[in-house]
N, C-alpha and C positions, 0 to 999 in steps of 0.2 A: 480433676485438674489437668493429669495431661492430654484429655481430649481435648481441653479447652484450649491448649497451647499448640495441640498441633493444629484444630480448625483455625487457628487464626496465624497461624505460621506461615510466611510467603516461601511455599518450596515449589508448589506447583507451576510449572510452565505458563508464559503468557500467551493467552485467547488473541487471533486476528482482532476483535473487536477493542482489547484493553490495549495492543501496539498502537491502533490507529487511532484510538484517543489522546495516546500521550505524544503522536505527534501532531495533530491539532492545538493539543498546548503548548507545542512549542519544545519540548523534551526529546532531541532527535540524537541522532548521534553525531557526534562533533570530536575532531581531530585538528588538533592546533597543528600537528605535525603534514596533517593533508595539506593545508592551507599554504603552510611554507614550504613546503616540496613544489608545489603548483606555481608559488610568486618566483623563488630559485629557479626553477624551470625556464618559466615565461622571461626572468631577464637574462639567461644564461642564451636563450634562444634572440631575443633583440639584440644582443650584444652581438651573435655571431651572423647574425643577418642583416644589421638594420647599422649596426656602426661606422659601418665608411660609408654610406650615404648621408646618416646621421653626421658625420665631423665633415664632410666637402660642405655640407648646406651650412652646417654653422663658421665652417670656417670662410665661407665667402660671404659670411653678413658681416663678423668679424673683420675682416681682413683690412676693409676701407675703414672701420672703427681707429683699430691700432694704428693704420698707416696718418693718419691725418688726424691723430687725435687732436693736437695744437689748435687745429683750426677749428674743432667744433664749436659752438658758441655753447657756452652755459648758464645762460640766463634763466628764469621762471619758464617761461612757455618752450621755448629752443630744448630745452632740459628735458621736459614732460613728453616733448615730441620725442625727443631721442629714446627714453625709456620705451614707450609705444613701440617706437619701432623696432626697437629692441627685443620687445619682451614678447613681440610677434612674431619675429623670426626663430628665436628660441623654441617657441609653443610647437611652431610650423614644423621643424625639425626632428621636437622629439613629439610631437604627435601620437605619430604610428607606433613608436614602440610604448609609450605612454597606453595606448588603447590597448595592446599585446597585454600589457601588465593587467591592466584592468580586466581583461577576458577572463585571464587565467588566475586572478583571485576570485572574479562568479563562478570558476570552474571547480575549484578547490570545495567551494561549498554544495555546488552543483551537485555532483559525483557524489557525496555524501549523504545525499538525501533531500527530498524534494522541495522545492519554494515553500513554507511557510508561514501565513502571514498570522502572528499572534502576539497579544500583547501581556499573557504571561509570564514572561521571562523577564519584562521589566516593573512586572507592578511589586509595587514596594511590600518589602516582607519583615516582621520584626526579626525573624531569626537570621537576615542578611546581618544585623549592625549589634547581633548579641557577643561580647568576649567570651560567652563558652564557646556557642558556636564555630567563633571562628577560632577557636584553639583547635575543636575538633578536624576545623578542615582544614587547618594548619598540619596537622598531624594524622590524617587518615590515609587511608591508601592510596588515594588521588594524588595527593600531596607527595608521599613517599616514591612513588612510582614517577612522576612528575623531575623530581628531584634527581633521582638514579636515572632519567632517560637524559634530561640537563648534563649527568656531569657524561654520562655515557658517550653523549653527541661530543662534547668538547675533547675528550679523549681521542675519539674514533676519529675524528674530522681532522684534530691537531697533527695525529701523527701521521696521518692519510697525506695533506698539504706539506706537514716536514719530509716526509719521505720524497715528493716532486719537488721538493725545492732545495735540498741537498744537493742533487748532480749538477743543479745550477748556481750553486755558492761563489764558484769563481765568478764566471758571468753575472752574479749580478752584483759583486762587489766592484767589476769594472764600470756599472752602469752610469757611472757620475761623469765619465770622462767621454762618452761617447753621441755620436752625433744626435738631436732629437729627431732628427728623419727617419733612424732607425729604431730609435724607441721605441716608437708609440706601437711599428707593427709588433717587435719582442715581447711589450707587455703585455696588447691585447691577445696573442696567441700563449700568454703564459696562465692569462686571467683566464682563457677559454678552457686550457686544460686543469685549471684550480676550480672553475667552475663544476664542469664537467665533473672531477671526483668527489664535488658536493653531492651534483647533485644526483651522482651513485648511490652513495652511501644514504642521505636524507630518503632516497625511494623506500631499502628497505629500512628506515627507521618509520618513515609514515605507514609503510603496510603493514610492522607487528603493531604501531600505534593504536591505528585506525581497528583493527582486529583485537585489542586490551579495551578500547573503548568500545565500541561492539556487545565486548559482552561484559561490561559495564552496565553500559547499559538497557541490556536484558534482562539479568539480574535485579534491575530498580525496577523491571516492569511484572515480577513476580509475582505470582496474585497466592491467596489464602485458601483453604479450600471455602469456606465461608464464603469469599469474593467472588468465587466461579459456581457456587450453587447463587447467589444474587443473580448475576451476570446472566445465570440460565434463567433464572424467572423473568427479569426482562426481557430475554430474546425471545425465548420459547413460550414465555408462560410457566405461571405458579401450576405448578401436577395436579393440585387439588381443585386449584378451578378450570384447569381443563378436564379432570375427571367428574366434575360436573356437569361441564358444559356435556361434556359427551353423553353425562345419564340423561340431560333435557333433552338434547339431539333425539337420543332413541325413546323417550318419553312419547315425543311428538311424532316422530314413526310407525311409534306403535298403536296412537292413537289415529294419527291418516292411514295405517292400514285395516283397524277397525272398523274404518267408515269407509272406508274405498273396494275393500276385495267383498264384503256381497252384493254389491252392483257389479260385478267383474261377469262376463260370459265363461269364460276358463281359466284354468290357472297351470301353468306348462312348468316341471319340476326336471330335477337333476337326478334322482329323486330326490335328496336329502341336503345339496350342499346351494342350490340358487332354485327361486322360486319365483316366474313372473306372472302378473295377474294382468289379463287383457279384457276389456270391453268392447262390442262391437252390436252396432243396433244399426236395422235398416237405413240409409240415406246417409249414412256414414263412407269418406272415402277412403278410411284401411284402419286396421283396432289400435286401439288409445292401451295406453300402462298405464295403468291407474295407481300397480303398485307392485314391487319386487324388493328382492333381500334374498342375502346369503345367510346361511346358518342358521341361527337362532331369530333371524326376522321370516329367514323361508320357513322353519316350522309354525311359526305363530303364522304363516300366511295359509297354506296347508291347514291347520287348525280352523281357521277360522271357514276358510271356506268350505270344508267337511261340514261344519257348524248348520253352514246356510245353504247347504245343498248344490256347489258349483262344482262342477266337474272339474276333476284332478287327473291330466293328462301328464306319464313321465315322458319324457325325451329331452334327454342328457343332452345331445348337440344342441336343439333347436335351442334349450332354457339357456346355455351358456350363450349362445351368439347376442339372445336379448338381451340378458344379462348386460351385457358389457356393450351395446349400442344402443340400445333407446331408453330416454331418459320418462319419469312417473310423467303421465298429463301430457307424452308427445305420440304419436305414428308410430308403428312399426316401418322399419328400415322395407323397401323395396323389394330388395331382394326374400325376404322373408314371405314375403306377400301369399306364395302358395302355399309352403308348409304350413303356417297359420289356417289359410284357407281352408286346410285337410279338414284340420283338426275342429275348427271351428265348426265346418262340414258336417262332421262326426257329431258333434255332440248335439248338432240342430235334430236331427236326424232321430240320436238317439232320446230325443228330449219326447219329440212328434211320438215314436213305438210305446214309449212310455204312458203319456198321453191317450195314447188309444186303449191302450188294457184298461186304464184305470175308466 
């Protein structure tokens, strides 16, 4: 029983193959806190860039608005036209930081992890709308951690802002009384430095975030040992039938070299470790390998050829170079051309001496 609980226990590390399926599903890693450090950002930066160009544009659609309003007609059509034109100046204005905002909410997810397109995450699930379930996620670690970084940020950020807005207590309780020409720049340089120590603090609250969710979730991608001997028979193959496949492999090996090496002219050896078997007949233009093998195929080759009477030439260099360049049923390589020749030479030669005694 406790094999049985550790083979199916997920303690083992997750395989490149089992990450990159669960982001095809859709299961990537995801940081709410990324997301809002990136929007914070991006309006912290329109604000400090884009705002006085932003308030002249709108205040000079404005301006003739307020100045003459008496006079505008308000009728059906007169109406519809003034919204229009309204609601296009507006657009026009905040546009560009409008598009800023929107960049740096793709970027929030960007940075996170790559585009993908899946419809797991929203296909309906009975255990989304069950009351255990959601007790449990009410109450899990997610939840709990979720919770403590909430009140964490409210604390951090409260006193962070009370602290820059303390030496300003006088000033801004005088702010009721003071001209609006100077307002707008005080607040926006007050808003700039309230930004700013957001969006300090929010960076590193999104990078322990982002790194809690991380290994979050790693953790859910944990495989069994079970899961990862699976995982290896579909990559690699089941052992057993590649231990098969490899006895038919040399089944058949053993049967073309059967039938191949007593037609062979020679057979050139290491002596013991590679053995190649050459043909070579008149009107031929350089000898064919009919058949070669190291180890256990070179002694059945040797074997056999003894058998049938073909001459078993050693030379350690020549059989390695064949070895490892020419393939059963092709040419010897070029360069070989002469050593082969010797040899070939030699044993016509001592075929003919033989010949004659008998």
């Amino acid at each position: 029983m406790a094999d049985e609980r550790d083979d199916t226990e997920h303690s083992e590390d997750p395989t490149p193959k089992r990450l990159e399926e669960a982001i095809k599903r859709g299961d990537v890693v995801k940081s709410a806190e990324v997301n809002t450090w990136f929007m914070i950002a991006g309006g912290a930066l329109a604000l400090m860039v884009f705002a006085g160009p932003t308030a002249a544009s709108l205040q000079a659609s404005l301006r003739g608005l307020l100045g003459h309003a008496w006079q505008i007609p308000t009728d059906g059509s007169a109406l519809l036209a003034l919204v229009h034109t309204l609601g296009r100046d507006v657009l026009a204005a905040l546009a560009v930081p409008l598009v800023l905002l929107a960049i740096a909410a793709l970027a929030g997810s960007a940075i996170q992890h790559r585009i993908v397109m899946s419809v797991e995450p929203i296909r309906p699930q009975l255990s989304r709308i069950s009351p255990a379930s959601g007790v449990m996620r009410l109450f899990s670690k997610q939840a709990l951690a979720n919770f403590a970084k909430g009140l964490a940020k409210l604390v951090v950020i409260g006193g962070a802002i009370g602290a820059l807005l303390w030496p300003q207590r006088q000033i801004l309780a005088g702010l009721v009384g003071i001209d609006p020409a100077m307002l707008l720049p005080f607040t926006r340089a007050l808003a700039l430095q309230m930004l700013g120590t957001v969006v300090a603090i929010l960076f590193i609250v999104a990078a322990a975030d982002y790194l809690f969710q991380y290994r979050q979730w790693y953790e859910r991608q944990k495989m069994s040992v079970r899961e990862l001997k699976e995982e290896f028979r579909q990559t690699e193959g089941d052992p057993a039938v590649k231990g098969k496949l490899r006895q038919l492999r040399h089944a058949r090996m053993r049967k073309r070299i059967a039938a191949a090496v007593p037609k062979a002219s020679v057979v050139i050896t290491n002596p013991t470790h590679f053995a190649v078997a050459l043909k070579y007949e008149r009107g031929m233009n350089a000898p064919v390998c009919v058949a070669k093998g190291a180890d256990l195929l070179a002694r059945r080759i040797r074997e056999i050829a003894e058998a049938h009477d073909i001459p078993v030439i050693e030379n350690p260099p020549l059989a390695r170079a064949l070895h490892a360049t020419v393939e059963i049923d092709q040419e010897i390589a070029q360069e070989h051309y002469r050593a082969v020749a010797e040899i070939i030479g030699y044993v016509m030669r001592l075929r003919r001496t033989v010949a004659g005694l008998n």
